[in-house]
C-alpha positions as CSV (number, residue, x, y, z in Angstrom):
1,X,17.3,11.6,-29.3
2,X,20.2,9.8,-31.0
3,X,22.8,10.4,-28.5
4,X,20.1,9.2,-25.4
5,X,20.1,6.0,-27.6
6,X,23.7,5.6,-27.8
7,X,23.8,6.5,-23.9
8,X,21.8,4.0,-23.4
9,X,23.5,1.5,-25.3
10,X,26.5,1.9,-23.6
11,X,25.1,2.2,-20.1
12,X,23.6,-1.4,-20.7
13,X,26.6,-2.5,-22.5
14,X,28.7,-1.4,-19.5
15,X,26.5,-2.9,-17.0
16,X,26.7,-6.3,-18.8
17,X,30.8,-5.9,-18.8
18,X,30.4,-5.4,-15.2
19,X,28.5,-8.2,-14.6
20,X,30.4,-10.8,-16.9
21,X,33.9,-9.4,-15.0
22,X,32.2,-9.7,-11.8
23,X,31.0,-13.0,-12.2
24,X,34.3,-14.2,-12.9
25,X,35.8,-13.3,-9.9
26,X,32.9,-14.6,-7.7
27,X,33.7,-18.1,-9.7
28,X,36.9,-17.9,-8.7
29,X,36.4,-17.8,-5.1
30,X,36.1,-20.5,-2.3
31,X,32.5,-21.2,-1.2
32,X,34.6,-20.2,2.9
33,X,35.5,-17.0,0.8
34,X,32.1,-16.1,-0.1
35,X,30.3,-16.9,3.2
36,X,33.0,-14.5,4.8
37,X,31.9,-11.3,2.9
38,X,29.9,-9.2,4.6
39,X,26.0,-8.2,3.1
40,X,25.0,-4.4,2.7
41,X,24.8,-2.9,6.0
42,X,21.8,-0.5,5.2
43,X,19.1,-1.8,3.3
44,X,15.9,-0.5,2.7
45,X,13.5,-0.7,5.0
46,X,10.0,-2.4,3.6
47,X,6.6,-1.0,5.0
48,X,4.5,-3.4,7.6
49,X,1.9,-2.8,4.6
50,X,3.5,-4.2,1.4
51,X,2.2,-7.4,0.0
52,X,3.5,-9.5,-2.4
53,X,2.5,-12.0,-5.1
54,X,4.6,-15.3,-6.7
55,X,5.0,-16.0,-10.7
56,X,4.6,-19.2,-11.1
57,X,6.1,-21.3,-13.7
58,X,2.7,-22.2,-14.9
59,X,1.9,-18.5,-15.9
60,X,2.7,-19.0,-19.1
61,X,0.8,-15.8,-20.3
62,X,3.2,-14.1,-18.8
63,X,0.9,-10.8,-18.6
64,X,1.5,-8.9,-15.0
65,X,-2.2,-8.2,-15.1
66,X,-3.0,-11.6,-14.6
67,X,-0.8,-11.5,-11.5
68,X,-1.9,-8.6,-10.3
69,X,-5.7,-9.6,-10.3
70,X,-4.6,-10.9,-6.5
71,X,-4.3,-7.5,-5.5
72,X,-8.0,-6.2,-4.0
73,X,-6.5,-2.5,-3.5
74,X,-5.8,-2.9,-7.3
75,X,-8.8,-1.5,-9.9
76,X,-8.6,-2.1,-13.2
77,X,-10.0,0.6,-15.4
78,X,-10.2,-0.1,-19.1
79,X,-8.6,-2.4,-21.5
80,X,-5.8,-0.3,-22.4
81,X,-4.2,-1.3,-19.3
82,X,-4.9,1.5,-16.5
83,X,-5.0,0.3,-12.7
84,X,-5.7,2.6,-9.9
85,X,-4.8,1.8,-6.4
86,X,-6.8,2.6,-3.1
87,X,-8.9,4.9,-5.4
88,X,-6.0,7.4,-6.4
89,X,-5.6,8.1,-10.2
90,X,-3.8,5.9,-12.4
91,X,-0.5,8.0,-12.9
92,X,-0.1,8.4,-9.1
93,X,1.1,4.1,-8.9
94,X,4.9,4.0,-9.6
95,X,6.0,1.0,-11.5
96,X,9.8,-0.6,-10.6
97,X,11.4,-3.4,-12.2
98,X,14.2,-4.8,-9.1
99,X,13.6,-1.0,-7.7
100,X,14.4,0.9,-10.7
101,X,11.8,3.3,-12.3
102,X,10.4,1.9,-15.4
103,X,7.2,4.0,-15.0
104,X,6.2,5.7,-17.9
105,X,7.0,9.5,-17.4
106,X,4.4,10.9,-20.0
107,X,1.2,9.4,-18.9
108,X,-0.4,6.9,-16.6
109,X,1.4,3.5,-17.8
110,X,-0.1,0.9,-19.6
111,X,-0.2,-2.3,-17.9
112,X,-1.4,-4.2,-21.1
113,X,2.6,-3.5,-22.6
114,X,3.7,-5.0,-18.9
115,X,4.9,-8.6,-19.2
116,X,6.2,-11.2,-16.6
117,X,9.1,-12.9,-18.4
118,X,12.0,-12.7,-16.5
119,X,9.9,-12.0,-13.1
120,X,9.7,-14.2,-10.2
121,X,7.5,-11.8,-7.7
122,X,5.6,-8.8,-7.5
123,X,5.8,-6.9,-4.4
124,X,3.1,-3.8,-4.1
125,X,3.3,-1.2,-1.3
126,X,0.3,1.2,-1.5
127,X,1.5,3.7,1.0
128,X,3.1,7.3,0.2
129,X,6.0,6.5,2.1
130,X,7.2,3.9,-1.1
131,X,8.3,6.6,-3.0
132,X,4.9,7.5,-5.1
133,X,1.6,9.1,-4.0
134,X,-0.3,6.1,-4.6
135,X,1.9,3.3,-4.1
136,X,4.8,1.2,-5.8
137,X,4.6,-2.3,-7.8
138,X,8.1,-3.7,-8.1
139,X,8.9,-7.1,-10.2
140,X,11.9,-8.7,-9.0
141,X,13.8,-10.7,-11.2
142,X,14.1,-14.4,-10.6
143,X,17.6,-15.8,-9.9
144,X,16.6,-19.1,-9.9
145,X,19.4,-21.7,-12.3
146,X,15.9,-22.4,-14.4
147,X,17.0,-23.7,-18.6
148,X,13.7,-24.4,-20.1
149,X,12.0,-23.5,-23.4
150,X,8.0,-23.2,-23.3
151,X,5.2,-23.4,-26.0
152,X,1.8,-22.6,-25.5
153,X,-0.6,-21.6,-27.9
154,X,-5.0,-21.5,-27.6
155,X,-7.7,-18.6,-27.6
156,X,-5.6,-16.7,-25.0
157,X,-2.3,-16.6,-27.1
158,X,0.1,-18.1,-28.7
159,X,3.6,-17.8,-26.6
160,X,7.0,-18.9,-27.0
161,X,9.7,-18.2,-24.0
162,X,12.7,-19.0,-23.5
163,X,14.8,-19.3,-20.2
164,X,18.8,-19.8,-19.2
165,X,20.1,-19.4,-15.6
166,X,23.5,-19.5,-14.5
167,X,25.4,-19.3,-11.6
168,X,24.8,-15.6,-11.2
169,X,22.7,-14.4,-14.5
170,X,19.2,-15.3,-16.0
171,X,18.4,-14.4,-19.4
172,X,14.8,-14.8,-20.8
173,X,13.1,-14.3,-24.0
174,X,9.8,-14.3,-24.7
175,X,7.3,-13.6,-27.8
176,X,3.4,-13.9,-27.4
177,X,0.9,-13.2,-29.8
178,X,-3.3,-12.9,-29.1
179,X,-5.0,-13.0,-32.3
180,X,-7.9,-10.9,-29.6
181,X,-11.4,-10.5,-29.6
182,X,-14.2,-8.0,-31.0
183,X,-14.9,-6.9,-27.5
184,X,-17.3,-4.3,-28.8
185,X,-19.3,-6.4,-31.5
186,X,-18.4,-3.5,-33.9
187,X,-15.9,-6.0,-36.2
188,X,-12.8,-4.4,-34.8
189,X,-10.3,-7.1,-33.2
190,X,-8.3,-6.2,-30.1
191,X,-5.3,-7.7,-30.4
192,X,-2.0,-8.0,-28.3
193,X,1.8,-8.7,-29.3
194,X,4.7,-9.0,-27.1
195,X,8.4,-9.4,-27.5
196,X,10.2,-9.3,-24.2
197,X,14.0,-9.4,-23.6
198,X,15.2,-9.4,-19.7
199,X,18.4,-10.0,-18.1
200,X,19.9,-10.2,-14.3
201,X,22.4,-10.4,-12.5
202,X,23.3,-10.8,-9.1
203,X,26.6,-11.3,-7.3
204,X,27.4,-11.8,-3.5
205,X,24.1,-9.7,-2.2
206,X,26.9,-7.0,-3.3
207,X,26.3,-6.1,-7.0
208,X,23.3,-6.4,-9.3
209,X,21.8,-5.3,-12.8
210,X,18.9,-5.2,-14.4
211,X,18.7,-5.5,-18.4
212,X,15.2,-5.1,-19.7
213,X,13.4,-4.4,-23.3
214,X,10.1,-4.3,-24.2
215,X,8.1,-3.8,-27.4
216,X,4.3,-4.7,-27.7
217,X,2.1,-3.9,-30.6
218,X,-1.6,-3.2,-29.4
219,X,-4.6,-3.0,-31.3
220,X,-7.9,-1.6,-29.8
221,X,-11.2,0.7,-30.7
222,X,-10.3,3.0,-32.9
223,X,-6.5,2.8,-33.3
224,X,-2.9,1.0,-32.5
225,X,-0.5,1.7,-29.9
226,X,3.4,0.6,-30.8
227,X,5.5,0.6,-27.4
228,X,8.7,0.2,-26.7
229,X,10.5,0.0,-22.9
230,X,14.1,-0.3,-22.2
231,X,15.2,-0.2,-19.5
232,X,19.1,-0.8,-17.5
233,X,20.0,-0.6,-14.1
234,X,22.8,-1.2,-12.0
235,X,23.8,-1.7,-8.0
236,X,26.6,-1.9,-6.0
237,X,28.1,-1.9,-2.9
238,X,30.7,0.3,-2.3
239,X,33.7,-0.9,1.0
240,X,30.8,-2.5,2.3
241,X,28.9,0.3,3.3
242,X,27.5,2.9,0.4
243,X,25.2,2.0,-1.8
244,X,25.4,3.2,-5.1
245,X,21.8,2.6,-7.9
246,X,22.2,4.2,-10.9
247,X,19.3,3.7,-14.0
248,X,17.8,4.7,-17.1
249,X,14.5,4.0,-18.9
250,X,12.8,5.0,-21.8
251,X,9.2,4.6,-22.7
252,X,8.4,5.3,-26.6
253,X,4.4,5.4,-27.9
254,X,3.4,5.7,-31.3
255,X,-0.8,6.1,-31.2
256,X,-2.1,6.1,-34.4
257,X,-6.0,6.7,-34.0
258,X,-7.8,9.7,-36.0
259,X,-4.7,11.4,-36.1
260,X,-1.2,10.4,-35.0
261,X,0.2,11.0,-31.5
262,X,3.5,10.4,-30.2
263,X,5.1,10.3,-26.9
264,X,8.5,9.8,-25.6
265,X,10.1,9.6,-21.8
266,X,12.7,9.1,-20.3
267,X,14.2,9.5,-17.0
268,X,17.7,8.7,-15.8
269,X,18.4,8.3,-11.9
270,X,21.7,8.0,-9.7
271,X,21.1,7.4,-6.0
272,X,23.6,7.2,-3.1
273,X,23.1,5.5,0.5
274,X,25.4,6.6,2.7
275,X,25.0,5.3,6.3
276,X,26.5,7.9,9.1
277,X,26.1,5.3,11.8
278,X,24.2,2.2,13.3
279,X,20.9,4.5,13.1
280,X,21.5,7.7,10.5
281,X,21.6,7.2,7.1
282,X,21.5,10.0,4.2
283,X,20.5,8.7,0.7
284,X,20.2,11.2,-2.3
285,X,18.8,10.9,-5.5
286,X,19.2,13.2,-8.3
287,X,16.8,12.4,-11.4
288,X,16.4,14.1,-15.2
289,X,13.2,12.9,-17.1
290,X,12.5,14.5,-20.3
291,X,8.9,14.4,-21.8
292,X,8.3,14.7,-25.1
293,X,5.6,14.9,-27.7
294,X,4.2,15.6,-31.6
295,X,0.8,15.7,-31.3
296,X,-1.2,17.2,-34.4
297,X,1.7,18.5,-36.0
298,X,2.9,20.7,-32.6
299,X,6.1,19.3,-31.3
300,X,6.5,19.6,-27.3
301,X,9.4,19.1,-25.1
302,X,9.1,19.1,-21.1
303,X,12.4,18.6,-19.2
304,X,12.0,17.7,-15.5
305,X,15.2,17.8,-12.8
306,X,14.6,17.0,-9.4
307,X,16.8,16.5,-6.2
308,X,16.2,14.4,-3.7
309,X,17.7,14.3,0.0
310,X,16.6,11.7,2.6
311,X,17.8,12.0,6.1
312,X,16.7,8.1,7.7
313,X,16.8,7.3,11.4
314,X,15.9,3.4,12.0
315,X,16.4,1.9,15.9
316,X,15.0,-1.1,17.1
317,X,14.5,-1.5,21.5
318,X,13.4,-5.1,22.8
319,X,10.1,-5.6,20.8
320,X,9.8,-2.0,19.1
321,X,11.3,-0.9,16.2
322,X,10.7,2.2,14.2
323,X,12.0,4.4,11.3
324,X,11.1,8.1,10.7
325,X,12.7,10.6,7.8
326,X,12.6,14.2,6.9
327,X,12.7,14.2,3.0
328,X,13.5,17.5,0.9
329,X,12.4,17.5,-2.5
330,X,14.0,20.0,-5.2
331,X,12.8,20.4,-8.6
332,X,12.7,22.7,-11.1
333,X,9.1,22.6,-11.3
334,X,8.4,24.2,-8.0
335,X,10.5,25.5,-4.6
336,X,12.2,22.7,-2.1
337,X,9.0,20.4,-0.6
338,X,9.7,18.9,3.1
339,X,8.0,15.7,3.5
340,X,8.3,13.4,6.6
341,X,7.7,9.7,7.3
342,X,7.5,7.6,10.2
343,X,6.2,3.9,11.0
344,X,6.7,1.7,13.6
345,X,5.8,-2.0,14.6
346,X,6.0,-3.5,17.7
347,X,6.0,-7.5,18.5
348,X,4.0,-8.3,21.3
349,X,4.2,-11.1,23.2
350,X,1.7,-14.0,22.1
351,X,-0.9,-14.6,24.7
352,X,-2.1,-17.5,22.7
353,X,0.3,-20.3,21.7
354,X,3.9,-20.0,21.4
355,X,4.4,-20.2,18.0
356,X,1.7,-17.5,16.9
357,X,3.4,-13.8,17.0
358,X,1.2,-10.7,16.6
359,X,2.8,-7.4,15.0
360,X,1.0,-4.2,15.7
361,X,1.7,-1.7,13.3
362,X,1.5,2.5,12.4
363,X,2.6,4.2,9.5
364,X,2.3,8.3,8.7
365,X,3.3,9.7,5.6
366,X,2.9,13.7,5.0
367,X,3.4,15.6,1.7
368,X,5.2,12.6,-0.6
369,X,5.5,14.1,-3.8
370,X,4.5,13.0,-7.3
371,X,5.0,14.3,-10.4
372,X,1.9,14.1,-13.0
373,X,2.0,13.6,-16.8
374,X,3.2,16.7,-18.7
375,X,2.1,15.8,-21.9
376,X,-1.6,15.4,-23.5
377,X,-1.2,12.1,-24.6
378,X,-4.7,12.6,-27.3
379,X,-4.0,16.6,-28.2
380,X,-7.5,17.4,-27.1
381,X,-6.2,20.4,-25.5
382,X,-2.9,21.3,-27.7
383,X,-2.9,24.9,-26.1
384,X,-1.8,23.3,-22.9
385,X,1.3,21.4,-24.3
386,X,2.8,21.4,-21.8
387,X,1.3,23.2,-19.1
388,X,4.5,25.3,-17.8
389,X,2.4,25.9,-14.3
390,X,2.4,21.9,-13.1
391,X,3.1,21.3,-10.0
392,X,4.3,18.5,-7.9
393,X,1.1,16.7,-6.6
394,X,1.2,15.5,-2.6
395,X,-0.2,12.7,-1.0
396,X,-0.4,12.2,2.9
397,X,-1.5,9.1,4.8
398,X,-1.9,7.2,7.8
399,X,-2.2,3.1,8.2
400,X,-2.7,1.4,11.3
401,X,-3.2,-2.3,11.6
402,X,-2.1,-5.4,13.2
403,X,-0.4,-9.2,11.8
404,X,-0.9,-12.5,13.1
405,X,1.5,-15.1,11.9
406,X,1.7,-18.8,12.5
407,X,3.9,-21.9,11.3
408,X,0.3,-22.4,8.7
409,X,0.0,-18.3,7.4
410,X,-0.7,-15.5,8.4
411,X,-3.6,-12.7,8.9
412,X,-3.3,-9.8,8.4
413,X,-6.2,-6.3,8.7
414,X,-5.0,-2.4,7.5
415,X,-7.0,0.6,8.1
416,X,-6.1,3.5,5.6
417,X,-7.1,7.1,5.3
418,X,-4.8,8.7,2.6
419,X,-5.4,12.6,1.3
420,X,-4.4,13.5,-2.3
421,X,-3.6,17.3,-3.6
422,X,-4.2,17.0,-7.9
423,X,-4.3,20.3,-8.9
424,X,-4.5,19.9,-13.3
425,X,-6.1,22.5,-14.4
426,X,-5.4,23.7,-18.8
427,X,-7.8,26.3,-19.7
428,X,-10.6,25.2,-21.1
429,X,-10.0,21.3,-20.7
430,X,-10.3,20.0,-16.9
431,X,-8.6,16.7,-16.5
432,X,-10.6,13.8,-14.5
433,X,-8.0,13.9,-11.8
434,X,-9.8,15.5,-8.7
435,X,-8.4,19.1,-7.3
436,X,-8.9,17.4,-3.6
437,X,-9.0,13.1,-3.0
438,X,-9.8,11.9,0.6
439,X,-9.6,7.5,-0.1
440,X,-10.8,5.5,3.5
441,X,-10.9,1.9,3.8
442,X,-9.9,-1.3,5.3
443,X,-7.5,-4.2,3.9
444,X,-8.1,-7.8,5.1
445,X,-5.7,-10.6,4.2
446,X,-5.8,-14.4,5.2
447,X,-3.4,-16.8,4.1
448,X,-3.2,-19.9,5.2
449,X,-1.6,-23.7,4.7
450,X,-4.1,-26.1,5.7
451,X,-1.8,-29.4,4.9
452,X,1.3,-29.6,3.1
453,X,-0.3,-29.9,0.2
454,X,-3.5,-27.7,0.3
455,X,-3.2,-23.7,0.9
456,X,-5.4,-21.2,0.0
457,X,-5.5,-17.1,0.1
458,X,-8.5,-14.8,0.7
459,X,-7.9,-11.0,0.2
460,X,-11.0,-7.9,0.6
461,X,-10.5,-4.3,0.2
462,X,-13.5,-1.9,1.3
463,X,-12.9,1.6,0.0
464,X,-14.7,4.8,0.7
465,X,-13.3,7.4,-1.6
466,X,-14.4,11.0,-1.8
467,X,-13.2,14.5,-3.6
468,X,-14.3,18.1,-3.5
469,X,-13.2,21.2,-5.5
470,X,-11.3,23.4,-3.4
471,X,-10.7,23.6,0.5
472,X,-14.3,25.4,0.9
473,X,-15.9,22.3,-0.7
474,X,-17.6,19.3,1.6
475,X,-16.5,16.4,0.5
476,X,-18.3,14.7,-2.2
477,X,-18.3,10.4,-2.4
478,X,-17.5,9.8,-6.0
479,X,-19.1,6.2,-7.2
480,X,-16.2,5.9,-9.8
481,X,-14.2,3.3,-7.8
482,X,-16.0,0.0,-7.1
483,X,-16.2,0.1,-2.9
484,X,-15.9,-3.9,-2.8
485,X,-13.4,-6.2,-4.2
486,X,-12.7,-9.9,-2.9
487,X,-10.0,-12.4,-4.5
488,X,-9.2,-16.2,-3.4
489,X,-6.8,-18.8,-4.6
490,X,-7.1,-22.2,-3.9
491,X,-3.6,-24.0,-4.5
492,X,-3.3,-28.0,-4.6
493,X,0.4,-29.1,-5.0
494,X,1.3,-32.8,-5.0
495,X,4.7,-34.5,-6.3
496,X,3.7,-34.6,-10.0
497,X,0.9,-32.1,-10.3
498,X,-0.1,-28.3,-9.2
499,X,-4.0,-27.6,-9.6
500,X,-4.5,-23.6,-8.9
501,X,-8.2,-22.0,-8.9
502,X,-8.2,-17.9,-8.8
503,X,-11.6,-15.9,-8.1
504,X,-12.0,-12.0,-8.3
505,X,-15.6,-10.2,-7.3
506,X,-15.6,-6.7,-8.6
507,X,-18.5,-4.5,-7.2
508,X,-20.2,-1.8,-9.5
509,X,-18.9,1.5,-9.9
510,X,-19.0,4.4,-12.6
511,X,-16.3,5.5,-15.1
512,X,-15.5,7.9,-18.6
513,X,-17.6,10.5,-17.0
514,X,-16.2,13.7,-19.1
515,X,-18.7,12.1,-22.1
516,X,-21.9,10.4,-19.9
517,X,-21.2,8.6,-17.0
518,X,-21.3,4.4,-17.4
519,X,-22.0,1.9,-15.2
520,X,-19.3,-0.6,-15.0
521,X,-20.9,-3.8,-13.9
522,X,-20.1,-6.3,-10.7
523,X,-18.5,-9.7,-11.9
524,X,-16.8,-12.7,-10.7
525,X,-14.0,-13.4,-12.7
526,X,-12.5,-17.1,-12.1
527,X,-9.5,-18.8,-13.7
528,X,-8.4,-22.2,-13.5
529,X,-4.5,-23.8,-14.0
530,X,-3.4,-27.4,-13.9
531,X,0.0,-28.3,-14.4
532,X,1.4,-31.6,-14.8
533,X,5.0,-33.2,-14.5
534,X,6.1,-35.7,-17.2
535,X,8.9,-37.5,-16.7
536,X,12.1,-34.8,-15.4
537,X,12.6,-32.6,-18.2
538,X,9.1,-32.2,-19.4
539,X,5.7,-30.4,-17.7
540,X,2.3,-30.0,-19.5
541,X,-0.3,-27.3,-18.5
542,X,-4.0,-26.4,-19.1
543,X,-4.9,-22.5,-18.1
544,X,-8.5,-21.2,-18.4
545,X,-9.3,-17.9,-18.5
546,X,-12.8,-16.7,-17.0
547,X,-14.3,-20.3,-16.8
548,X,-17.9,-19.5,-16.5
549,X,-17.6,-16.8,-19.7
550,X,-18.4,-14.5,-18.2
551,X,-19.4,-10.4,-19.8
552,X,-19.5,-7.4,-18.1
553,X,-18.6,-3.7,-18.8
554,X,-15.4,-1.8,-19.2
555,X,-14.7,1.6,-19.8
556,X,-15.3,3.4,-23.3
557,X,-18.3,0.7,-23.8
558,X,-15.9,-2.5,-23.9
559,X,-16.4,-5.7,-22.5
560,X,-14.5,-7.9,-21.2
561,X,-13.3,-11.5,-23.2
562,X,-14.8,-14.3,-23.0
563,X,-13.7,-18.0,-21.7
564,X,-10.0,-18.7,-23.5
565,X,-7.9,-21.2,-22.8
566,X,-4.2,-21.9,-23.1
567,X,-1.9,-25.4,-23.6
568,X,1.3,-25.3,-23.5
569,X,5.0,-27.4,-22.5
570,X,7.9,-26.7,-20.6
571,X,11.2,-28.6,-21.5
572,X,13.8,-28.1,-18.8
573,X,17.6,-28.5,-19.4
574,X,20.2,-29.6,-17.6
């Protein structure tokens, strides 16, 4: 475990050489110079499906959740930070930070150790083809010249962050404490503690790195989890052409409930893109995660290699474009796994106004591979550590839908019907991942400017989501996803001010199952930000969480917090 550390350490310490060395030279160059040097020539092709999400400089909570609330095809389970998308388990959804895998190998991640410092978007893609069964959520670093120190502090947390941006780098720091709430009336207070560390870099659209460390200390019914994420990646452009990613992360988890549990992964990835010509490419991947656990005095270790080798064929003709790859998996958990993926868009010709262009859009996706957790996180079942019979799970999918943009915004509908293959099975002890998962629905989204200062955003997500056993089983509509979700922003932006109103309406559904089912109730969850510009250097800002206060249900018998509230000022420097 000691010489991963020191890997690490030197990994990250190279990758900030790099980027110090690199910077130099690109300060030393002619603004003609830079403008002559040519961007990658392959770059990845995003799905017609992906949406995306700002951070604003008023979320001063800094907590991706909070962000992610925008999300419909998002469902957050319980408050130890699980989110399931489109209905599929939690550890299908791969987490990125600036497209490197940060996504805790051992079990479904915790979103509650997820922070936002450093972060100045979220993009989500909840198809296969993104590169996990249920979809991807990447932050992307912001790269903006922002020097600013903020302090908040209220009910919702006390936070202190600070930012510096140069030319080419962006270093943040943040620490936030929440004192919490008894959220189950039983005097136990869940309470939440951040310290976040992040760094970027970002040279000539050629080279870029990605420092990151995370350590939160969470307390919750019955127990506390200490995490720890670090995480460094690097990417460059090699003679213009090949791409070369290469990143390491390690997720650490101390549980200490009625007995001690604790986790470790880590998972190290190099990647080349090679393009052959202007429509073949070939990228491969090779990545090593290692699992490991102690859990009730058994110690457990679960090494993972896999190889990856994508062959990608993009052309675009007139108004139609399309990319389709043949993907061949090889891991030492199972034989080599051929997965394919296509999806093409085609701009029609507006037969409205002139300025309104309407995308149609298809995308299939057929046996994307995922690899589930190897480790029992709780011991419940410590004959089964590990299970040496996992396999690879596969997801397939198809998504069809159409985009209307306009100078104003945009609409935009997707129909999905996605099938998932979860075998777990340990002995006596069935996880609650389904053998067989058939998820159907429809995505609407509206987003629109009404005057330069006035916009708003309205987002739905209907989802039908069945399972069944075995192939000789009908399928069976399980009631533990909520069917409706529906989110609105309301934005008001003037020279001096920002007012910013978020809504989310849950519907019902059912959850914790293995120990009586529970009704997790509907609720409309609405927060309200104002932010306020004093003078050049200085901004106030008022955030409240859950204005109309109010309770419903969570999973494991928890509710959720009550109306908090959060002041805080931002000092800029020049």
């Amino acid at each position: 475990m000691h010489s991963l550390k020191y890997l690490f350490i030197s990994v990250a310490l190279f990758a900030f050489t790099t980027s110090l060395l690199l910077a130099d030279e690109a300060s030393e160059s002619t603004g003609d110079e830079q403008d002559e040097i040519e961007e990658v020539v392959v770059k990845p092709v995003l799905s017609n499906v992906s949406y995306s999400a700002n951070v604003s400089s008023y979320e001063l909570l800094s907590h991706a959740t909070d962000v992610l609330n925008l999300f419909p095809s998002l469902a957050f389970d319980n408050s130890i930070g699980q989110i399931r998308s489109r209905g599929a388990e939690a550890n299908h959804l791969g987490i990125q930070v600036d497209g490197y895998d940060i996504g805790d190998p051992v079990s479904e991640f915790n979103f509650a150790t997820m922070s936002c410092v450093g972060i100045a978007s979220i993009q989500f893609n909840p198809t296969p083809a993104s590169g996990a069964i249920a979809g991807v959520l990447n932050l992307r670093s912001t790269i903006e010249p922002v020097r600013s120190l903020i302090l908040g502090g209220g009910s919702a947390g006390n936070l202190m962050q600070f930012s510096l941006g140069l030319e080419n780098h962006s270093l943040a720091l943040s620490n936030r404490h929440w004192n919490g709430v008894d959220v189950r009336n039983d005097g136990d207070v869940d309470s939440l503690q951040h310290l976040v560390f992040h760094y970027h870099f970002r040279a000539h659209n050629q080279w870029e790195s990605t420092i990151r460390y995370g350590q939160s200390i969470q307390e919750y019914d019955p127990g506390v989890a200490n995490i720890e994420q670090s995480l460094v990646g690097i990417t460059g452009t090699i003679l213009n052409r090949i791409v070369v990613r290469a990143s390491s992360s390690i997720n650490r988890a101390v549980w200490e409930e009625s007995f001690t549990a604790n986790s470790y992964g880590s998972r190290t990835k190099l990647g080349v893109l090679i393009p052959l010509s202007d429509f073949f490419s070939i990228d491969t991947t090779k990545t090593y995660d290692v699992n490991k656990s102690f859990v009730r005095g058994q110690a457990v270790r679960k090494p993972i290699n896999t190889s990856i080798v994508n062959f990608i064929y993009q052309q675009s003709i007139s108004a139609l474009s399309w990319v389709g790859s043949i993907r061949m998996t090889d891991s030492s958990q199972d034989s080599a796994i051929f997965s394919t993926n296509f999806h093409t868009f085609w701009n029609l010709p507006s037969f409205l106004l002139d300025d309104v262009d309407v995308r149609l859009f298809v995308e299939i996706d057929d046996k994307t591979v995922s690899f589930p957790s190897m480790i029992d996180r709780y011991g419940w079942g410590q004959a089964w550590l590990p299970n040496p019979q996992v396999k690879p799970e596969l997801g397939s999918g198809i998504d069809i839908g159409f985009k209307l943009s306009a100078p104003a915004g945009h609409v935009q509908l997707t129909r999905f019907h996605h099938r998932l293959r979860d075998k777990i099975s340990f002995g006596r002890n069935v996880s609650e991942n389904v053998d067989y998962g058939r998820n159907r629905g429809v995505e609407i989204l509206w987003n629109w400017g009404w005057t330069t200062r006035l916009s708003s955003q309205l987002s739905y997500s209907y989802l039908d989501s069945e399972t069944r056993q075995s192939k000789v089983h009908a399928y069976v509509r399980t009631q533990r996803r909520p069917s409706n979700i529906l989110t609105g922003v309301v934005d008001f932006t003037t020279n001096y001010s920002q007012t910013v109103v978020q809504s989310r309406w849950v519907d019902k559904s059912i959850d914790a199952c293995w120990r009586g089912c529970e009704t997790l109730d509907p609720h409309l969850l609405v927060n309200f930000t104002y932010m306020r510009q004093i003078g050049q250097r200085v901004s106030a800002s008022a955030q409240v969480y859950n204005v109309f206060d109010e309770s419903y249900a969570l999973v494991y018998g928890y509710n959720t917090p009550g109306r908090m509230f959060t002041l805080s000022l931002q000092l800029n420097f020049e």
